[in-house]
LUMNU-971373 format. One line per field, with one value per atom (N, C-alpha, C): x negated, y negated, z negated; atom name. Coordinates in steps of 0.05 Angstrom, whole numbers, m for minus. Layout:
N
x <- c(X	...);
y <- c(Y	...);
z <- c(Z	...);
atom <- c(CA	...);
//
This chain:
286
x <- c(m17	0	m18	m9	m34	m26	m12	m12	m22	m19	m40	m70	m79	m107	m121	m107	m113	m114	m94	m91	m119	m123	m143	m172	m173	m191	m208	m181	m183	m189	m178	m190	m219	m229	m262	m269	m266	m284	m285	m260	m260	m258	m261	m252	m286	m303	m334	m330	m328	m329	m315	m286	m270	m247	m247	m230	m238	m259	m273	m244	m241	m221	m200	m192	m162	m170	m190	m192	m176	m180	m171	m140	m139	m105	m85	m113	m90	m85	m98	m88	m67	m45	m23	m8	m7	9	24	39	58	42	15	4	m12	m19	m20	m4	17	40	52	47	64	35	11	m8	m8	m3	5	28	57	74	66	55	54	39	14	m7	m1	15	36	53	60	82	68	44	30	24	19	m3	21	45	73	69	76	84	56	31	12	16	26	40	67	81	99	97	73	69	58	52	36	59	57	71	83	99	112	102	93	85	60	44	22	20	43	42	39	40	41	21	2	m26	m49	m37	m63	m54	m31	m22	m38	m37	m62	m82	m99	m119	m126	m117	m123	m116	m101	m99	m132	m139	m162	m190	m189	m202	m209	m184	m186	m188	m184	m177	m224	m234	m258	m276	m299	m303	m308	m311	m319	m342	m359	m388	m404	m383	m384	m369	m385	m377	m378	m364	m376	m396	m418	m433	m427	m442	m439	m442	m465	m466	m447	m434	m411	m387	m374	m345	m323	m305	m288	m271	m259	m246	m273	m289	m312	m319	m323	m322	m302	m272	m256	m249	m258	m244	m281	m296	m327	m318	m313	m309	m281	m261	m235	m251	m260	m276	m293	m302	m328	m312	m293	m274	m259	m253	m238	m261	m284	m307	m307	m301	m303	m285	m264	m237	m239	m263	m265	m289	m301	m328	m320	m337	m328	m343	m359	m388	m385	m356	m344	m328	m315	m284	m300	m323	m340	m315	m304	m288	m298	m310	m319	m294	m278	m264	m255	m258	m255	m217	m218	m190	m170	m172	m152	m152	m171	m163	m150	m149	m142	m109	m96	m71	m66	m76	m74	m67	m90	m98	m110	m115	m134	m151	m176	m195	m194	m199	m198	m171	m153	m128	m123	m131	m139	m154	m183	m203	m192	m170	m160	m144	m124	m99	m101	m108	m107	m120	m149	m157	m142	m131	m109	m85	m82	m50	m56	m80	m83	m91	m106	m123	m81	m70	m45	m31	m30	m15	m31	m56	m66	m62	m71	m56	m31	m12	21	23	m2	7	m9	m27	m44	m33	m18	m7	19	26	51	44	16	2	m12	m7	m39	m61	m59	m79	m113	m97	m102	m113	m102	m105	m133	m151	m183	m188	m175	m176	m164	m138	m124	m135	m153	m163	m191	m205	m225	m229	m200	m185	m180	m168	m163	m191	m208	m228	m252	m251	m265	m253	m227	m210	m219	m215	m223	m245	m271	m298	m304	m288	m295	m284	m255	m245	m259	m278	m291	m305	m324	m339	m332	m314	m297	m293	m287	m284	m306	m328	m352	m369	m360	m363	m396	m390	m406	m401	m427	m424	m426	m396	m405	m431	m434	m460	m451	m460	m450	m459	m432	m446	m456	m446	m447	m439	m450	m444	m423	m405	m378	m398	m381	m391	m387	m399	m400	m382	m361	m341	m360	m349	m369	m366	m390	m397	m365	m365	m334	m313	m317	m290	m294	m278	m274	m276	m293	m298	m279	m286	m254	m254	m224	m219	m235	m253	m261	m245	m255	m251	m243	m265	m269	m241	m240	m213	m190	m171	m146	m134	m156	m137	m119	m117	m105	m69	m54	m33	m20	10	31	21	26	22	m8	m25	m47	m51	m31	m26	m19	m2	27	4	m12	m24	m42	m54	m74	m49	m27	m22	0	m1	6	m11	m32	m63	m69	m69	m71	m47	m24	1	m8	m11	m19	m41	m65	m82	m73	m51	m39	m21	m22	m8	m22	m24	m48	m60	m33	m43	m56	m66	m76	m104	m104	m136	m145	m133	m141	m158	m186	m190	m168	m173	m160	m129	m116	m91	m86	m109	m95	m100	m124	m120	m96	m78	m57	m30	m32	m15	m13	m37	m51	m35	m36	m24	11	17	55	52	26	37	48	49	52	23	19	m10	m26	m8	m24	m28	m2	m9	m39	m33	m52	m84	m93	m109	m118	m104	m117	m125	m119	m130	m163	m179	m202	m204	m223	m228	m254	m249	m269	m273	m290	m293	m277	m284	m275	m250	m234	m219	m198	m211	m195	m195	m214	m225	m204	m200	m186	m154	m155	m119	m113	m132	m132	m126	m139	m145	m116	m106	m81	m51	m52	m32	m39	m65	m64	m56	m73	m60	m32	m19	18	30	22	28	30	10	16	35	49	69	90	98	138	145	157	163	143	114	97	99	101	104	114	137	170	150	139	125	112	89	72	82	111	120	132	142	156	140	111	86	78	78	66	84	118	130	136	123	125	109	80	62	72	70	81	102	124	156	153	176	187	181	150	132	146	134	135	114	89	79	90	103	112	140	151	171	167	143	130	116	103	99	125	145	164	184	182	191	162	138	127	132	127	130	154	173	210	206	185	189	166	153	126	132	144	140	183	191	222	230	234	225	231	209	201	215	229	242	271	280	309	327);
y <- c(24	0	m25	m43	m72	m86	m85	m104	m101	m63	m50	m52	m51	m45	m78	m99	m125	m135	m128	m141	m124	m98	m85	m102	m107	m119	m143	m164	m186	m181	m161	m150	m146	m136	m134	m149	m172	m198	m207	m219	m233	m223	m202	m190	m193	m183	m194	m219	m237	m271	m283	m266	m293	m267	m243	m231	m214	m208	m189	m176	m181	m166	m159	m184	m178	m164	m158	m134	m109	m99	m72	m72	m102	m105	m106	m109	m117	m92	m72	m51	m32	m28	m21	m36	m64	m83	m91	m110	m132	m148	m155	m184	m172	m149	m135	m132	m120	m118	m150	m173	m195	m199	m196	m208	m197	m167	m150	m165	m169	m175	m207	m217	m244	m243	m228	m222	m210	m187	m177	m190	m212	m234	m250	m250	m278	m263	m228	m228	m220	m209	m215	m237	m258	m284	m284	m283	m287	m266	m238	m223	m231	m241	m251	m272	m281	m307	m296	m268	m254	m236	m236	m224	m201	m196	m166	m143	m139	m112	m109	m125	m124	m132	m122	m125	m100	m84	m54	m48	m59	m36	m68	m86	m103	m105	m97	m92	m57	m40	m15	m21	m35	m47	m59	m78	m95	m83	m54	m39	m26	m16	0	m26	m47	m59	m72	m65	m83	m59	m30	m6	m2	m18	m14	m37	m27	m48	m78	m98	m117	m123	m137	m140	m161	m165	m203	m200	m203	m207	m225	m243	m266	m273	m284	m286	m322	m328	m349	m372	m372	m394	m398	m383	m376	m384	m415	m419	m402	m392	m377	m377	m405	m404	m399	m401	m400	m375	m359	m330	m315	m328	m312	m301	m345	m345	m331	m332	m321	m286	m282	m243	m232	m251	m239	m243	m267	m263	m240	m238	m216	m184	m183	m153	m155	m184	m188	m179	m182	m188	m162	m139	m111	m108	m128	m124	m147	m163	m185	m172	m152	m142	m130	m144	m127	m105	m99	m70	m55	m55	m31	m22	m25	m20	7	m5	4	1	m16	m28	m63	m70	m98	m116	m111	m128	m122	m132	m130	m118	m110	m95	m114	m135	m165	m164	m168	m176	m160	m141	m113	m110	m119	m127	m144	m167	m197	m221	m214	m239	m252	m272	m287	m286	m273	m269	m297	m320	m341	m345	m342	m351	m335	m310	m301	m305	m305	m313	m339	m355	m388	m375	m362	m364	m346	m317	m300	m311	m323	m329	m351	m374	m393	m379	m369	m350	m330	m324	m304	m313	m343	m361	m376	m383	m404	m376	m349	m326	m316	m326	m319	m353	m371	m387	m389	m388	m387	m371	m336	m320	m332	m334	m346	m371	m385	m406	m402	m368	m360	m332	m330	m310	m308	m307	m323	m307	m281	m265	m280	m295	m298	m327	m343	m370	m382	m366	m376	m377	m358	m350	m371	m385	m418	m437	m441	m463	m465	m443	m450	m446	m439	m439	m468	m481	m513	m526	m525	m539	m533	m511	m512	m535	m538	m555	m577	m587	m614	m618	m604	m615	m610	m593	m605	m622	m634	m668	m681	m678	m707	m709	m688	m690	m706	m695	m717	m739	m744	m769	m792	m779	m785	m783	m773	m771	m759	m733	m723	m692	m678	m660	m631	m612	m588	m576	m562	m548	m520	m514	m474	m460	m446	m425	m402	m391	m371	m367	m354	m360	m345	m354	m333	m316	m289	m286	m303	m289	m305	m290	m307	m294	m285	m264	m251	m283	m274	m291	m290	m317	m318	m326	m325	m338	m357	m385	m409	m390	m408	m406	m407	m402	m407	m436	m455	m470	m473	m496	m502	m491	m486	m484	m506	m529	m551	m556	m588	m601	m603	m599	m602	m624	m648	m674	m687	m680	m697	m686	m661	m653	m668	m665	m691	m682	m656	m645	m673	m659	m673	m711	m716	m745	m752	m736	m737	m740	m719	m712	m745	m753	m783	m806	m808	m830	m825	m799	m802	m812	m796	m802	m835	m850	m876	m900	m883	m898	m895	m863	m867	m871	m883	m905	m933	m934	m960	m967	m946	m939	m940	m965	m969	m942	m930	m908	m887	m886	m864	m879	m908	m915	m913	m911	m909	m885	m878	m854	m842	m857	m846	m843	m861	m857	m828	m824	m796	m779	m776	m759	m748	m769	m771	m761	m772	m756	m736	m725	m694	m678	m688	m674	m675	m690	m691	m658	m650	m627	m597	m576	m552	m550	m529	m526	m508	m491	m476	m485	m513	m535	m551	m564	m579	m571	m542	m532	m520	m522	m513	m534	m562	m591	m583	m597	m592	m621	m625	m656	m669	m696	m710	m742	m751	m776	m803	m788	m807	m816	m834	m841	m828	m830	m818	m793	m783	m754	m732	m750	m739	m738	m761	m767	m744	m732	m722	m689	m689	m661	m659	m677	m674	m663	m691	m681	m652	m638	m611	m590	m592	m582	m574	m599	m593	m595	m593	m594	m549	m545	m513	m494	m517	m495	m500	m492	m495	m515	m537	m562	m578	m568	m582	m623	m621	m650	m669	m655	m667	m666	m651	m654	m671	m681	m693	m728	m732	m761	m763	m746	m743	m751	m737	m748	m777	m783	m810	m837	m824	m854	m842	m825	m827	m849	m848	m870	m895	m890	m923	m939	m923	m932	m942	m958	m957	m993	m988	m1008	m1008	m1023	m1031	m1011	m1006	m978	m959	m953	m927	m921	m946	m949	m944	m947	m949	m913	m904	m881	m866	m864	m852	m851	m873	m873	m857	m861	m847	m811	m803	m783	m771	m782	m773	m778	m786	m793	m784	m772	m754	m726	m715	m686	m690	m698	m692	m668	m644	m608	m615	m624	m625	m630	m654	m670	m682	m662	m667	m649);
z <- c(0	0	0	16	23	m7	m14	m37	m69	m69	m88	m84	m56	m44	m52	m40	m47	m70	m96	m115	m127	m126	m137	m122	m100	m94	m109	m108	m122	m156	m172	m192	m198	m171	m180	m173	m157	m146	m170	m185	m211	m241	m237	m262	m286	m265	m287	m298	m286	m291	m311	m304	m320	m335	m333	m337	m371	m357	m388	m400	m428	m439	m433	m415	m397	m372	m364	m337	m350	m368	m378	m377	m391	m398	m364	m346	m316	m307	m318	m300	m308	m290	m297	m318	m318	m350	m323	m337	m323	m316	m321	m304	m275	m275	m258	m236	m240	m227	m224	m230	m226	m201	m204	m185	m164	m159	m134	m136	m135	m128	m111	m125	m118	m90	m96	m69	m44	m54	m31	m21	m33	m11	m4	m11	5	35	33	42	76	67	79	97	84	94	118	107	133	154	150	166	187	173	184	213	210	231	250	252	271	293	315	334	316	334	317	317	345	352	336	326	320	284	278	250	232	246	218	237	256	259	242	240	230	194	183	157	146	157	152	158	175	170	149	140	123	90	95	76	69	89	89	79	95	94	57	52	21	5	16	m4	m7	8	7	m16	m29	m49	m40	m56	m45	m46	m29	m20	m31	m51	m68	m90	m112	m132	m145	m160	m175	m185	m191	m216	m234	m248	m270	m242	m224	m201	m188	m172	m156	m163	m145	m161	m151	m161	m155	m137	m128	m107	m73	m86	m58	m61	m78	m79	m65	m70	m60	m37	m25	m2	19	20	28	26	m5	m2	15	17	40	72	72	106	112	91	90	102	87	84	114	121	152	168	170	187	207	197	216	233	221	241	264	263	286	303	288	311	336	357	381	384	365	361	359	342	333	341	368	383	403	419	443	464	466	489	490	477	486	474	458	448	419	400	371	371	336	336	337	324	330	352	374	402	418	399	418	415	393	389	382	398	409	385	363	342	347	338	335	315	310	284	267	278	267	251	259	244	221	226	193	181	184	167	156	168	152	134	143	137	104	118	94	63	65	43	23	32	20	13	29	21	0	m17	m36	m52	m50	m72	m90	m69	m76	m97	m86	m105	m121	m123	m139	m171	m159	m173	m186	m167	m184	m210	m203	m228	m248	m245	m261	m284	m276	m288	m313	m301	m320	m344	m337	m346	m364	m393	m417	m405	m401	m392	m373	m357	m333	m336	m359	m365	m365	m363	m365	m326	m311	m284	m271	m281	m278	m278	m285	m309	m284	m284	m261	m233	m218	m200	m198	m205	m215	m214	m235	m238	m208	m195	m171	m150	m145	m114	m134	m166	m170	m157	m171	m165	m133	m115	m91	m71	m91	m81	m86	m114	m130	m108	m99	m81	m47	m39	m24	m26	m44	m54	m58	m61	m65	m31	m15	13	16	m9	m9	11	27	30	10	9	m16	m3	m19	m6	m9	7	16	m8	m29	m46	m39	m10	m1	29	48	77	82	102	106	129	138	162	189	198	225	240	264	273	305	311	335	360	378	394	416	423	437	431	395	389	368	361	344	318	310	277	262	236	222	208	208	194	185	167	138	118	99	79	51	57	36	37	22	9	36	31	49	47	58	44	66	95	113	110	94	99	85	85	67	40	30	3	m11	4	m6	m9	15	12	m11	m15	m38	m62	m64	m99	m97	m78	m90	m83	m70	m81	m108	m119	m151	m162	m158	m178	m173	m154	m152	m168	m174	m192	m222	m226	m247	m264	m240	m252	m260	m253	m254	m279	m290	m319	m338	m360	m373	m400	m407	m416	m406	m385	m358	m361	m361	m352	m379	m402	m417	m427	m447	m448	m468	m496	m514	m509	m497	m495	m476	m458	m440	m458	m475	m496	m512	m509	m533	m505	m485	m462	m467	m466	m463	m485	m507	m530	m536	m513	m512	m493	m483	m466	m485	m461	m478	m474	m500	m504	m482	m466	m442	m421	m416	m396	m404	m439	m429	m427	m442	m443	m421	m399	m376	m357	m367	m358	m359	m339	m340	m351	m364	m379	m370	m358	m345	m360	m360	m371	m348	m316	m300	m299	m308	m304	m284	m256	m229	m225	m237	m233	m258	m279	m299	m289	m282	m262	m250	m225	m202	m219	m241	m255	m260	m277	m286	m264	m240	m231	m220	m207	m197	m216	m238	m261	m262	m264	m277	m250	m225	m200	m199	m213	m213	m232	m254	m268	m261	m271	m269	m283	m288	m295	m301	m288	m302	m293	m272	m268	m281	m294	m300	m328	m347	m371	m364	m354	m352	m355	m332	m344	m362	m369	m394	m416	m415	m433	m438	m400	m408	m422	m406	m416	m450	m464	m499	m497	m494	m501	m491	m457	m440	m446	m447	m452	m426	m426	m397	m386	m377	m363	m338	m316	m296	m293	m297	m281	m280	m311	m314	m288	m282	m266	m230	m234	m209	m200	m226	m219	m217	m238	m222	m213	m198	m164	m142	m148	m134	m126	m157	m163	m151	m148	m134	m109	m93	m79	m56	m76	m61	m54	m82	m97	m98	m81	m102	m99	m96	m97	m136	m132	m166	m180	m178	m192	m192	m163	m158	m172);
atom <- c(N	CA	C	N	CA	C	N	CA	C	N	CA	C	N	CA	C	N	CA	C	N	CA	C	N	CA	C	N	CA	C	N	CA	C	N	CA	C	N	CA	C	N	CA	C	N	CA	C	N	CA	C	N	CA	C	N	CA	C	N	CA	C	N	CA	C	N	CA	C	N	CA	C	N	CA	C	N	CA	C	N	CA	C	N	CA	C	N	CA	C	N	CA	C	N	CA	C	N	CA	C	N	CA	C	N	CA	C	N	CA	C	N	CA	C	N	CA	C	N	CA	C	N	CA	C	N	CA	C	N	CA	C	N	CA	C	N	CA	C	N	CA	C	N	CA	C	N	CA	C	N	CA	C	N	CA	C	N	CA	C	N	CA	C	N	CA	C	N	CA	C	N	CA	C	N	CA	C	N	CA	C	N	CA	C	N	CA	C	N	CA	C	N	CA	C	N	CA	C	N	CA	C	N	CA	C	N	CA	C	N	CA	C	N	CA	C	N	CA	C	N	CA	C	N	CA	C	N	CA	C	N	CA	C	N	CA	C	N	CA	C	N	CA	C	N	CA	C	N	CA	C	N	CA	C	N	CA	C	N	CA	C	N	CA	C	N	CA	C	N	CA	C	N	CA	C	N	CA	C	N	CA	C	N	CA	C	N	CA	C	N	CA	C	N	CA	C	N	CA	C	N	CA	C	N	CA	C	N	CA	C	N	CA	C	N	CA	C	N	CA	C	N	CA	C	N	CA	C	N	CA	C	N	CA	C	N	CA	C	N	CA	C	N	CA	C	N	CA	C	N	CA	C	N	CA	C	N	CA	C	N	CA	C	N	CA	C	N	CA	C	N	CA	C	N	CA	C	N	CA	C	N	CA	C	N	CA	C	N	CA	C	N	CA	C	N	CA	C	N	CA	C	N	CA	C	N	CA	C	N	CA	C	N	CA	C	N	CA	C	N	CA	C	N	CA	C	N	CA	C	N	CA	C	N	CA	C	N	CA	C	N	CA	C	N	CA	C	N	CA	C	N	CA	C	N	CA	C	N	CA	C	N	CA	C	N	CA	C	N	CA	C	N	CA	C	N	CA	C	N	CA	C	N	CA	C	N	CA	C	N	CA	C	N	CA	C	N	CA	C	N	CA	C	N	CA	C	N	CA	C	N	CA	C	N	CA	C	N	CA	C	N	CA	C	N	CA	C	N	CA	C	N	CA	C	N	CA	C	N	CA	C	N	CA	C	N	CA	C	N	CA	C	N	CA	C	N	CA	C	N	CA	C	N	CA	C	N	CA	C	N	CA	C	N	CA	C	N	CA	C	N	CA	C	N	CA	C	N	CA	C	N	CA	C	N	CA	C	N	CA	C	N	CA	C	N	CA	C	N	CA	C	N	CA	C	N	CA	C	N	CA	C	N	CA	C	N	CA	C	N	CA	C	N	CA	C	N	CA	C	N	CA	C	N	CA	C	N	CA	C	N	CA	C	N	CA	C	N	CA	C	N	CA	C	N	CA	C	N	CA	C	N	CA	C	N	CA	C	N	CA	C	N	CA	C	N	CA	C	N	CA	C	N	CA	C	N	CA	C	N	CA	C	N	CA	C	N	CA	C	N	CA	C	N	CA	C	N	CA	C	N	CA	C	N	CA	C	N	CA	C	N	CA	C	N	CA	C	N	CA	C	N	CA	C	N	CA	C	N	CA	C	N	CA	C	N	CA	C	N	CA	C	N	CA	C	N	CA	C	N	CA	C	N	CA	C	N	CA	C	N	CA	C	N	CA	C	N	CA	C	N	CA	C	N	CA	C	N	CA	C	N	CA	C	N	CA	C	N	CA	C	N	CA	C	N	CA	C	N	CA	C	N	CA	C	N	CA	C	N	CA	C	N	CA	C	N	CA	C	N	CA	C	N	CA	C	N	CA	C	N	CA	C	N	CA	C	N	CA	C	N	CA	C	N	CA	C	N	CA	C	N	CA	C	N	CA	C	N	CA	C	N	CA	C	N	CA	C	N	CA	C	N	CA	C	N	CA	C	N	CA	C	N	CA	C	N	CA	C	N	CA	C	N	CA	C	N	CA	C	N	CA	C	N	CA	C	N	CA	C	N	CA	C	N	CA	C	N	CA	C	N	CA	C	N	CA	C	N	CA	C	N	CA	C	N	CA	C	N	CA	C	N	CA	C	N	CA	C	N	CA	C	N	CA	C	N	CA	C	N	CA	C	N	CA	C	N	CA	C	N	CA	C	N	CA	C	N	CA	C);
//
């Protein structure tokens, strides 16, 4: 089953790093079974966008392909979302060789993929289900937390119009065909528009620019929300942490203003962020 083979996969990429005591607890528990569930619909949905005919011979593939160990494992250097998305290309890589067909055309091409559109597609679609469980999961809550804290530090870096620097090389897609997507920050989509011009309102909220006052935000949260806040001195950088943060639970947004107008009361920023916020994210808040 692709969704047992994968979720087990994703178990040993991360399970040294960040899992330790809870590796034991994922196998066969409910957080287990909620992360195959979750991973199996992601891994669905990227199925879904693929021709028809060519969906239950590239879904056993990708069974086989993940039922094999992974070639990458985390260590303490290695941030996790670059681990993840580097060890799924890696596991795609045999299914894009044309070396291995001895017909001159890889097994994707052979039932008319595009190698590239997986190597994009699949790794986001298992990092995002891998997030969601993570966020409802105490188990998993250390695996949240630096899931989160990797996309901050490689916006800051954006932001900073700095180049990341490669933790690890993906493979290389065989000669002939487009590379895959980047990887780095996804900042040109609406979503991503949406998260900095929150983060830009609620710099504008004097309890936000404040340090000590976000401190005191921080503590209107629930304690698994706010403890999975990564904490930065920068002002913007702390913003940015927050909305992604409560951007990943289940009411987390709706907590989050809720937090600030305790301290703010009902300013003209506070008025201003949310109207932004309803008007970025309303999903959220309708």
């Amino acid at each position: 089953m692709l969704a047992e083979a994968m979720v087990g996969w994703v178990v040993e990429v991360i399970g040294g790093a960040l899992l330790d005591g809870a590796r034991s607890r994922l196998l066969g528990t409910p957080d287990r079974r909620a992360l195959a569930q979750a991973v199996g619909a992601a891994a669905d949905a990227v199925l879904a966008e693929l021709p028809a005919d060519a969906r239950e011979q590239v879904a056993a593939a990708l069974g086989e392909r993940f039922g094999s160990p992974p070639a990458l494992v985390i260590d303490a250097r290695t941030p996790v979302r670059e681990a993840l998305i580097t060890g799924i290309r890696q596991q795609l890589a045999p299914l894009a060789d044309r070396d291995l067909t001895g017909t001159g055309r890889s097994f994707l091409e052979e039932v008319g993929i595009d190698p590239a559109r997986l190597y994009d597609d699949l790794p986001q679609a298992v990092i995002r289900a891998v997030e969601q469980t993570a966020t409802r999961r105490p188990a998993l809550a250390p695996l949240a937390t630096q899931l989160n804290l990797d996309l901050l530090l490689t916006e800051v870096r954006s932001l900073h119009r700095e180049q990341v620097p490669a933790t690890a090389s993906a493979p290389p897609v065989p000669a002939g065909r487009p590379g895959p997507a980047a990887s780095g920050p996804a900042g040109c989509g609406p979503a991503e528009s949406g998260i900095f011009e929150l983060v830009d309102a609620l710099l504008a909220v004097e309890v936000i620019a404040d340090e000590g006052s976000r401190r005191e935000v921080l503590r209107q949260l629930p304690a698994g929300l706010a403890g999975a806040i990564p904490h930065h001195a920068v002002p913007r950088v702390q913003a940015l942490a927050m909305v992604r943060t409560c951007l990943g639970y289940p009411g987390g947004l709706r907590q989050l203003l809720d937090g600030i107008r305790l301290i703010e009361q009902d300013s003209q920023a506070m008025a201003r962020l949310q109207a932004t916020a309803s008007r970025v994210f309303p999903e959220l808040l309708g």
